[in-house]
C-alpha positions in Angstrom: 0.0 0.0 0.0 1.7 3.8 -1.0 2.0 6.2 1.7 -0.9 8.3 0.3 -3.2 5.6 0.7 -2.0 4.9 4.0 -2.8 8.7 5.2 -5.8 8.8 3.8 -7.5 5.4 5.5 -5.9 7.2 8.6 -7.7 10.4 7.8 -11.2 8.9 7.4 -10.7 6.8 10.6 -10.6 9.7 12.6 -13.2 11.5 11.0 -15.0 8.2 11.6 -14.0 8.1 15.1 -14.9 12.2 15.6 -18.2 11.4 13.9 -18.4 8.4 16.3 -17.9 10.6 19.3 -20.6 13.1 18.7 -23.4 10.5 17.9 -22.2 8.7 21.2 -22.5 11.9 23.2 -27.0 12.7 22.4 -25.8 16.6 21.8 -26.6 18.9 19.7 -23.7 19.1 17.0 -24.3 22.0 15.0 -21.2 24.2 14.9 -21.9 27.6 15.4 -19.2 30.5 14.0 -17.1 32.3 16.4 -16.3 36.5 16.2 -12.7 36.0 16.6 -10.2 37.2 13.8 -7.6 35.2 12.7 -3.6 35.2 13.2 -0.7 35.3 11.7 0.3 31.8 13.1 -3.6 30.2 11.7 -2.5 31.6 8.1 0.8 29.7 8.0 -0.4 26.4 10.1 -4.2 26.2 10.3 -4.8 22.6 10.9 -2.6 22.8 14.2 -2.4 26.2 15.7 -5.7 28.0 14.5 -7.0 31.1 16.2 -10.5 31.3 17.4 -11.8 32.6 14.0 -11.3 29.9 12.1 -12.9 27.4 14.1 -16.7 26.8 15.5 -17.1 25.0 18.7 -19.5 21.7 18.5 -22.2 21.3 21.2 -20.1 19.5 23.5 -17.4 22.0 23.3 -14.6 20.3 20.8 -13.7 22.9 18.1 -13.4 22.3 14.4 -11.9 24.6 11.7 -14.0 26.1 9.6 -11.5 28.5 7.3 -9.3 27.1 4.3 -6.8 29.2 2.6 -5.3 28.8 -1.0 -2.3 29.8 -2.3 -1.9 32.8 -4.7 -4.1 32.5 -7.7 -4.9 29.1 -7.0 -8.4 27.4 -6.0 -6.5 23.7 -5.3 -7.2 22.5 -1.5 -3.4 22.1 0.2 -2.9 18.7 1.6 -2.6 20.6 5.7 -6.4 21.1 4.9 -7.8 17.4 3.8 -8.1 16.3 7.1 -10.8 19.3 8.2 -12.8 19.0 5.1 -12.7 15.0 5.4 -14.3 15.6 8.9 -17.0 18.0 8.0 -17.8 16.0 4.8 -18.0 13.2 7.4 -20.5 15.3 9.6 -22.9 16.2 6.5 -22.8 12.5 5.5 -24.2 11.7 8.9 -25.9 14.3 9.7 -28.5 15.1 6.7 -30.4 17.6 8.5 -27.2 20.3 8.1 -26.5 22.5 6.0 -23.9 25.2 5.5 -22.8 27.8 2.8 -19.2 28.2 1.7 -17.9 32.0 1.5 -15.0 32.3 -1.5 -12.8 35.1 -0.8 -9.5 36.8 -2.5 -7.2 39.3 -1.9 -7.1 42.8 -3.7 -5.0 42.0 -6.2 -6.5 41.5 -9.6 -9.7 42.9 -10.9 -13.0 43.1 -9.1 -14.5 40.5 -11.8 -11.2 37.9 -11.7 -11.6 38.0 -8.4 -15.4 37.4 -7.7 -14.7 34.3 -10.4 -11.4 33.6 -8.5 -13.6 33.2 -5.2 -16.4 31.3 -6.6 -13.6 28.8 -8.1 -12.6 28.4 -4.1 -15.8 27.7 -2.8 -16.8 25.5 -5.3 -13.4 23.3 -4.8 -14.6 23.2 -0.9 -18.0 22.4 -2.2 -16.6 19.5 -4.4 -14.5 18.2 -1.5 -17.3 17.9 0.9 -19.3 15.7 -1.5 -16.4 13.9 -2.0 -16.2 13.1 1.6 -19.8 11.9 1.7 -21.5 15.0 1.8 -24.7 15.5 -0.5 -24.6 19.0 -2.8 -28.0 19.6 -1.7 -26.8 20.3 2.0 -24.0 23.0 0.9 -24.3 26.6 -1.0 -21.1 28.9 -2.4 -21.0 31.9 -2.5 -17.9 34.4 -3.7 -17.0 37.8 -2.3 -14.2 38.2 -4.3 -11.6 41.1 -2.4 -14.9 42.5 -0.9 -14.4 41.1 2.8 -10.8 40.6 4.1 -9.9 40.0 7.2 -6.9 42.0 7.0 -6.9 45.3 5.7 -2.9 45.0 5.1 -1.2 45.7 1.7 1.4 43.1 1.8 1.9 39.0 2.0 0.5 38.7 5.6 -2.5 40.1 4.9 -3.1 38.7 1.3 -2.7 35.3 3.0 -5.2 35.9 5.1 -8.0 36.9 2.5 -7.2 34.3 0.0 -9.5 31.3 1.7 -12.8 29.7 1.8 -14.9 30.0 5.1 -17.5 27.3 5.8 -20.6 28.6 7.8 -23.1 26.5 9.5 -26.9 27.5 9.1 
C-alpha cells in the first residue's frame, strides 16, 4: 500500500472516530461561528495552531476549523487542509439535516471581476471536496466575495494570506 493511501484510511478513521464521538454523546452538534479574527500563526499552520476565527465550537465544546486558505491565484485544497474538510464531509454524510454555505474570498490584487470568479472557483473546490467526503450538494451553498471582505486590511503578504480562503458557515 503507497503512503498516500495509508494517510488517507488514517484520515477517514478519525473522521470516523470524531463522527463516532458526537453520535455517542445525544448533543446537539451543529457548529456555530465564532467572532474571533484570525492570526498570523492560523495563516501559516491552520490545521494545528488556528485562532478562534477559524474554528466553530461543536455542542459538547470540541472545536473544528472552519476557514481554508489557498495559495496565490490558486483554488486547489493544500494537503494541511484534507483532514478538516474530510471531517466535515463526514458530519454532513451523517448528519442530513445540516446545512452550510461556503464564502470564497480573494485578496485585492486583480480585478473586481477575476476575483469574484477567482472566489467562486474556491468555494466551489470546498463544495466539491465535501461531496467527495460523503456530503450531499444539496446540504451545501457557495458563495464568492471576491476582495470585498478581508480579514486583513494590510497591503502586503501577511494580509493577502489571510484573504485568500474559503470560510464554511453553518446554518
Amino acid at each position: 500500500m503507497n503512503a498516500g493511501l495509508i494517510v488517507r484510511a488514517a484520515v477517514l478513521a478519525v473522521a470516523g472516530l470524531f463522527v463516532a464521538g458526537c453520535q455517542q454523546t445525544g448533543t446537539n452538534t451543529t457548529p456555530t461561528a465564532s467572532t474571533a479574527e484570525p492570526t498570523e500563526s492560523a495563516a501559516a499552520a491552520p490545521s494545528t495552531s488556528a485562532a478562534a476565527g477559524d474554528r466553530a465550537r461543536y455542542a459538547d465544546g470540541r472545536a473544528v476549523e472552519t476557514t481554508v486558505y489557498f495559495d496565490y491565484d490558486k483554488a486547489v485544497i493544500r494537503p494541511e487542509f484534507q483532514e478538516i474538510l474530510a471531517a466535515h464531509g463526514s458530519f454532513l454524510r451523517d448528519h442530513s439535516d445540516k446545512a452550510l454555505l461556503v464564502e470564497g474570498h480573494c485578496d485585492e490584487r486583480g480585478s473586481r471581476e477575476y476575483n469574484l470568479a477567482l472566489g467562486e472557483r474556491r468555494a466551489d473546490a470546498v463544495r466539491d471536496y465535501l461531496v467527495a467526503e460523503g456530503a450531499a450538494r444539496s446540504q451545501i451553498e457557495t458563495v464568492s466575495y471576491g476582495e470585498e471582505r478581508p480579514v486583513d486590511p494590510g497591503h502586503d503578504e501577511g494580509a493577502w494570506s489571510k484573504n485568500r480562503r474559503g470560510e464554511i458557515v453553518y446554518r
